[in-house]
N, C-alpha and C positions, 0 to 999 in steps of 0.2 A: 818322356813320361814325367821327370820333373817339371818340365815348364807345364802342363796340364794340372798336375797338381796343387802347381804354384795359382795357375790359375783358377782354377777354382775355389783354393782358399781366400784369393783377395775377392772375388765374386759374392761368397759366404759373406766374409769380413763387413762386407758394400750393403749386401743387401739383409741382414739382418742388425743393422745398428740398432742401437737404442732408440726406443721410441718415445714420443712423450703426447701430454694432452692436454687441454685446456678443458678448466673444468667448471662447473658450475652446480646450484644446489637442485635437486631436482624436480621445482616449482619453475625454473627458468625454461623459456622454451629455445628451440633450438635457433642459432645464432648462423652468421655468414661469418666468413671471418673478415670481409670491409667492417663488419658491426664489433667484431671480437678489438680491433685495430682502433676505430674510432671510441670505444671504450677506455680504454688504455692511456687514450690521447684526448680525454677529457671533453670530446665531443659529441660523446653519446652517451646520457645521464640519465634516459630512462627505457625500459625494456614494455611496452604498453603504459601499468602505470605502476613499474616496479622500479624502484631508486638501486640503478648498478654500483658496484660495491667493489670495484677493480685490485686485485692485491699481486704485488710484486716480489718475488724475490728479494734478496742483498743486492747491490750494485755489480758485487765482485763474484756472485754465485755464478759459475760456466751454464746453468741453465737459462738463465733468465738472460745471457746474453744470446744464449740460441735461439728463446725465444722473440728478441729481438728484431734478430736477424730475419726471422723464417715467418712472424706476426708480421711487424710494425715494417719493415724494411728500413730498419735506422738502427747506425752505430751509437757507441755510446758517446761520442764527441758530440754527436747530431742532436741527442737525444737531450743533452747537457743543453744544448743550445733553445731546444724548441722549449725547454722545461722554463729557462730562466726567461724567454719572453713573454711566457704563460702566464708567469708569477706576477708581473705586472699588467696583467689582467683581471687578475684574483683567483688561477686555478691554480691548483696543487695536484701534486704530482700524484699517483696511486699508492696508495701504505705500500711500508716494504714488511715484508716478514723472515724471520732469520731462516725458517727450514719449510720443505715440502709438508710436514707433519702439520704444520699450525697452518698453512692456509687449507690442505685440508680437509681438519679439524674449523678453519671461520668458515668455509664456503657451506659445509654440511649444517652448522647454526644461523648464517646468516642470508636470509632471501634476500636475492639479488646479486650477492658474492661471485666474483667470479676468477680462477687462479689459472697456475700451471703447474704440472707435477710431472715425475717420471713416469708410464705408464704401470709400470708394475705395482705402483701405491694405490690403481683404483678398487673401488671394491659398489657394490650398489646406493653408496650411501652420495652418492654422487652422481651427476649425468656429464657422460663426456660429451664433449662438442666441437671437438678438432683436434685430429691428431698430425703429427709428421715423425718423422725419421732425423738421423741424422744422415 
């Protein structure tokens, strides 16, 4: 009876992680996420003919390396890499911003914006457009 227990609570544990989302203002139309990826990574700069607005977390926020992981599929060793070869192409990297609250707060004012947050901070002032789990 314990080992059922047990298992079901790592079950629970597994299957209701935190969830989260990528978000955007809600003029943006819906996205793939090759398109969410190639945004990010400074290779897709326009959405029709709306100028994309990519905003990042901290370096060191545990989100934004989930999103990382589960977007871009690159570490941050990689990510360090592909950025500084960029730079001597003339791209820069996407704004970082220090909290979930202020991207947001820019994604809801600025067309084209596009963030990640935890899911429980959406509300209709936004359009989601890709979610995952941990």
């Amino acid at each position: 009876m314990k080992n059922i227990f047990i298992s079901i609570l790592l079950f629970a544990c597994i299957s209701f992680g935190d969830e989260y989302v990528v978000i955007s203002n809600n003029n943006m139309k819906d996205l793939s996420t090759n398109q969410i990826k190639a945004i990010f990574l400074n290779k897709l700069s326009f959405i029709e003919d709306i100028k994309v607005v990519p905003i990042n977390l901290d370096a060191r926020d545990s989100l934004r390396v989930k999103f990382e992981k589960e977007i871009l599929h690159m570490s941050f060793s990689r990510l360090k890499t592909y950025w500084a070869a960029q730079h001597y192409l003339g791209h820069r990297p996407p704004i970082s911003m220090k909290s979930q609250e202020s991207i947001k707060a820019f994604v809801k004012k600025v067309e084209g914006s596009i963030g990640y947050i935890n899911a429980e901070n959406i509300d209709d002032s936004v359009k989601v457009i890709y979610r995952w789990r941990d």
